[in-house]
GUTI-680454 format. One record per residue (C-alpha): chain; residue number from 1; x, y, z. Coordinates in nm, 2 decimals. Layout:
<sites>
+--------+-----+--------+--------+--------+
| cadena | num |     xx |     yy |     zz |
+--------+-----+--------+--------+--------+
|      A | NUM |      X |      Y |      Z |
...
+--------+-----+--------+--------+--------+
</sites>
This chain:
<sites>
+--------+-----+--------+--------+--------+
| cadena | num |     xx |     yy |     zz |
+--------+-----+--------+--------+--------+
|      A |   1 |   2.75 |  -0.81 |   0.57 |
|      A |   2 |   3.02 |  -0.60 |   0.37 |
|      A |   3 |   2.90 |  -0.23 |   0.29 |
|      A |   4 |   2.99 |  -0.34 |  -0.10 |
|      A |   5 |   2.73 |  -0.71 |   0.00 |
|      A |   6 |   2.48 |  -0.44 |   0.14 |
|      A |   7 |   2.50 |  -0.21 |  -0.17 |
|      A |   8 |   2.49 |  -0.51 |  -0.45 |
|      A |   9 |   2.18 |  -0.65 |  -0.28 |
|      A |  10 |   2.00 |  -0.29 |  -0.29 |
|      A |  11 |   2.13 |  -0.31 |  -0.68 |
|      A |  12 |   1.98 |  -0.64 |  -0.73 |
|      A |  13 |   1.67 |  -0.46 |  -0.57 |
|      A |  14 |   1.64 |  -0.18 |  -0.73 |
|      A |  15 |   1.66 |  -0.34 |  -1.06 |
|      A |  16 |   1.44 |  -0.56 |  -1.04 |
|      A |  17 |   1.19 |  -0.30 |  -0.95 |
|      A |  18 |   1.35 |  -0.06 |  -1.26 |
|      A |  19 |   1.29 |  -0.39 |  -1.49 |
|      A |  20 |   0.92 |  -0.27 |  -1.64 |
|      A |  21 |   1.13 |   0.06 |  -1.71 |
|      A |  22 |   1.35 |  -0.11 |  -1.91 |
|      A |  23 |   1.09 |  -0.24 |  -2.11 |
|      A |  24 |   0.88 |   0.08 |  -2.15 |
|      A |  25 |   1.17 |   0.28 |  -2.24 |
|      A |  26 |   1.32 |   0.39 |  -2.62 |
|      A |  27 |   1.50 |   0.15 |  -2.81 |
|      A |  28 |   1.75 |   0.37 |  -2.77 |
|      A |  29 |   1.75 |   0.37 |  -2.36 |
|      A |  30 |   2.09 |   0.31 |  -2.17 |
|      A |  31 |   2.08 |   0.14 |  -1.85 |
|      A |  32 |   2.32 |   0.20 |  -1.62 |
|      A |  33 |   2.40 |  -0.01 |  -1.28 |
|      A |  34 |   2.64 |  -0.07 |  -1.02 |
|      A |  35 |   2.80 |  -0.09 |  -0.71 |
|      A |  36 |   3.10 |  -0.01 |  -0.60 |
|      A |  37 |   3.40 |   0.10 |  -0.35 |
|      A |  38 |   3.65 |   0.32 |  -0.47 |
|      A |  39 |   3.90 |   0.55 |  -0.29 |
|      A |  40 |   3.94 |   0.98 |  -0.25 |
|      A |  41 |   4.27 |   1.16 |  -0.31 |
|      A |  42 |   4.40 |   1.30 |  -0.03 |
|      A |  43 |   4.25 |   1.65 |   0.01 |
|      A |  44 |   3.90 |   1.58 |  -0.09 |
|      A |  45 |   3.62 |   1.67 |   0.15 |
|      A |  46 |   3.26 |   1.74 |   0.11 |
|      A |  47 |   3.13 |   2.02 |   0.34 |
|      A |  48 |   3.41 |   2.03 |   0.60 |
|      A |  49 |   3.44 |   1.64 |   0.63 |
|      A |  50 |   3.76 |   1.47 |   0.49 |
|      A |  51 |   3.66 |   1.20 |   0.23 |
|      A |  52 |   3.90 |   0.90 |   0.23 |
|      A |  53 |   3.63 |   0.64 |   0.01 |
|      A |  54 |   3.29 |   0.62 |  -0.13 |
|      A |  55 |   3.07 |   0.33 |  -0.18 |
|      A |  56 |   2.76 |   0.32 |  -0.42 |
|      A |  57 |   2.48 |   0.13 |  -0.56 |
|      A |  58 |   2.31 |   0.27 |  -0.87 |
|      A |  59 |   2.01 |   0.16 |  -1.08 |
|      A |  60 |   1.88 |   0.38 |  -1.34 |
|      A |  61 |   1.76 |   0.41 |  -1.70 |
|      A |  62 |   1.85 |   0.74 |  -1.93 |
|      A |  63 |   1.59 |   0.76 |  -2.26 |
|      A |  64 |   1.75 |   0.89 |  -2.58 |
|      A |  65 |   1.54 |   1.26 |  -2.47 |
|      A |  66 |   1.73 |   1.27 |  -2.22 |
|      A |  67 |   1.49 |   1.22 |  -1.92 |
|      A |  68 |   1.59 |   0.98 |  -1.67 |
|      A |  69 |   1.46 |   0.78 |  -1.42 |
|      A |  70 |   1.64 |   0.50 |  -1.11 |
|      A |  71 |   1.85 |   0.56 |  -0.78 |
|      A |  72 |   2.20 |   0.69 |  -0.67 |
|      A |  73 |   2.28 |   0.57 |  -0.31 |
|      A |  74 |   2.61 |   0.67 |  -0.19 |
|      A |  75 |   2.80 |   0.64 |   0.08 |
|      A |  76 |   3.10 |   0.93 |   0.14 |
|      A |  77 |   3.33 |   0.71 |   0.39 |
|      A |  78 |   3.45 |   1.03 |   0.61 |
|      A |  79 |   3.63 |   1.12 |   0.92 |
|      A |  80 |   3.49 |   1.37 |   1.22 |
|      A |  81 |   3.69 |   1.67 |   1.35 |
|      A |  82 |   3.77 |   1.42 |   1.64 |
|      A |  83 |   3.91 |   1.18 |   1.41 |
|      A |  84 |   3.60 |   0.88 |   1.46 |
|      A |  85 |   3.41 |   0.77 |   1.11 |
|      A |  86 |   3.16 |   1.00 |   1.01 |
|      A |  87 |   2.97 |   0.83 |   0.68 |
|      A |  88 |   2.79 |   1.12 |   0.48 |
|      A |  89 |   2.49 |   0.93 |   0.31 |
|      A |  90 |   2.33 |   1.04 |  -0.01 |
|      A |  91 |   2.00 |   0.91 |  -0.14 |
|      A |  92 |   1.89 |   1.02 |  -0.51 |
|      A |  93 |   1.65 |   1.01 |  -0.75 |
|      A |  94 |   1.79 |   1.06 |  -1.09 |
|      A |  95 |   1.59 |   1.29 |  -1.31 |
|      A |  96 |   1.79 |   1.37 |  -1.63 |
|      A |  97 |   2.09 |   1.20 |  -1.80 |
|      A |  98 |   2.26 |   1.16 |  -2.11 |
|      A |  99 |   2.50 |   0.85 |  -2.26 |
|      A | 100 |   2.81 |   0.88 |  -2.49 |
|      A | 101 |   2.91 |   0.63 |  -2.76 |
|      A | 102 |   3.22 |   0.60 |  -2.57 |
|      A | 103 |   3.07 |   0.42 |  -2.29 |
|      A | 104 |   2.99 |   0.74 |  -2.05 |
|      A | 105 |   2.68 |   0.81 |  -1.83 |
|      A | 106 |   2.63 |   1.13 |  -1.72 |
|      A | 107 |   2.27 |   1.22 |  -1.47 |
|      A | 108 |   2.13 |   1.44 |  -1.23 |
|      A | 109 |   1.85 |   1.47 |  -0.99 |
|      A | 110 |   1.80 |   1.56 |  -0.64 |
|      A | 111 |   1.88 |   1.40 |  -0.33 |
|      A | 112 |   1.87 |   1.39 |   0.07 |
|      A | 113 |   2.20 |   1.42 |   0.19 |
|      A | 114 |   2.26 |   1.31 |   0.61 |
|      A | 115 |   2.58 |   1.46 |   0.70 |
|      A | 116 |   2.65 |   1.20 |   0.99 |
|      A | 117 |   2.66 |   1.41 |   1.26 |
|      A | 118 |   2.35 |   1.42 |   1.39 |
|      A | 119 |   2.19 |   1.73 |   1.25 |
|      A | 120 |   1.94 |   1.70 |   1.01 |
|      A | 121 |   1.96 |   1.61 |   0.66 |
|      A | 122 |   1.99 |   1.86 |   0.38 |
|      A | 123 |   1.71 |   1.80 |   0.14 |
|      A | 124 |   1.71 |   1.85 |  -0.27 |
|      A | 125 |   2.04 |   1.90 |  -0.29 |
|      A | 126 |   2.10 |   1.91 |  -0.68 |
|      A | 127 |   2.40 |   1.63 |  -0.78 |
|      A | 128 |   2.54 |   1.50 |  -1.08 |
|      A | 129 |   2.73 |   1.18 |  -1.16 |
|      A | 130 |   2.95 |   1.10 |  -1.48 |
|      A | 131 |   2.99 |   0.77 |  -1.47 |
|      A | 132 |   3.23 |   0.52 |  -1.67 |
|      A | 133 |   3.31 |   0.09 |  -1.63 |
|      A | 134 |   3.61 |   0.23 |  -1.41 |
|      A | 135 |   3.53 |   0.53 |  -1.22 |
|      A | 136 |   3.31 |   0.83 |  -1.17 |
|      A | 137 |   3.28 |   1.19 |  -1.10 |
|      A | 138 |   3.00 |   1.32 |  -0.81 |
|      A | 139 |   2.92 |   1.64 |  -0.76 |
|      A | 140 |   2.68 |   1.78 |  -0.51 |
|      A | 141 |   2.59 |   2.16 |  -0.43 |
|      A | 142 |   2.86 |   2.35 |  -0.55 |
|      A | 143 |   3.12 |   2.07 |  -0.46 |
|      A | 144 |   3.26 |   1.86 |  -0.72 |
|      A | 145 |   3.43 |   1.59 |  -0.59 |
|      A | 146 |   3.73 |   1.41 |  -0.76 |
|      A | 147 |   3.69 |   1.13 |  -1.01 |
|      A | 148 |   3.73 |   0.83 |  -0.85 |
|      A | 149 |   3.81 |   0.47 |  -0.98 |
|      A | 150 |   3.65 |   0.15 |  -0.91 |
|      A | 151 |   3.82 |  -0.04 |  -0.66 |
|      A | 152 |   3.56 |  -0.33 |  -0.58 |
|      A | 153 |   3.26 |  -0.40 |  -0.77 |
|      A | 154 |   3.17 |  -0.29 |  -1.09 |
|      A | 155 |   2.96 |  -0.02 |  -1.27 |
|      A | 156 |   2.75 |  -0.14 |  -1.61 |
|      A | 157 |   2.66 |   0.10 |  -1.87 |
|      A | 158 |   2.45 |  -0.06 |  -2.18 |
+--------+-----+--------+--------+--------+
</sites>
């Protein structure tokens, strides 16, 4: 199975699960969901790996008071300092967000981060996502990463 099969049947998971949310929510809740591949610019690294991609499944509700709740699973397609795949994985549990009438997401949480590399996983490391139909921006730590654009698959903000 494709990483972009594996991350839309965690989606299709996860929203069915976040479906009594939905319901419980504000009238005024936005619903955002997703998964994607899209590509890094050259030069863009997260804690001294080279990022070349990323690939993501998201799931989440944002209330109009801006508390939050769903998933951000992602995927930072990277290369080791011997130049063999080293995939930093990000698991996290969205806490706040807010929503635009343009069409923009923005939320944040806390996640578990496993670099790849065999050492062990950095836990609540704060992020924050603003996400659009055609791309997003992640940042996690201190690190913001550039603003990517959907490549495969598809991001839904209503």
């Amino acid at each position: 199975m494709t990483r972009l099969g594996f991350a839309l049947t965690a989606l299709l998971a996860v929203a069915g699960v976040m479906e009594p949310a939905r319901v419980s929510a504000q009238a005024a809740a936005v619903t955002v969901t997703g998964a994607v591949e899209a590509s890094f610019p050259t030069g863009a690294s997260f804690n001294g790996v080279p990022l070349r991609g990323l690939t993501l499944g998201q799931g989440l509700v944002i209330a109009q008071d801006g508390s939050a709740k769903g998933q951000f699973q992602a995927v930072l397609l990277g290369t080791s300092p011997l130049g063999a795949a080293q995939d930093v994985i990000v698991e996290g549990e969205v806490r706040d967000g807010s929503f635009t009438a343009d069409g923009r997401a923005t939320f944040s949480g806390t996640a578990t981060v496993n670099m790849g590399n065999g050492t062990p996983s950095l836990v609540e490391v704060p992020f924050w996502v603003t996400a659009s139909t055609t791309g997003l921006k992640l940042s996690l730590l201190t690190t913001e990463l550039p603003t990517v654009t959907v490549s495969a698959g598809s991001i839904t903000i209503e």
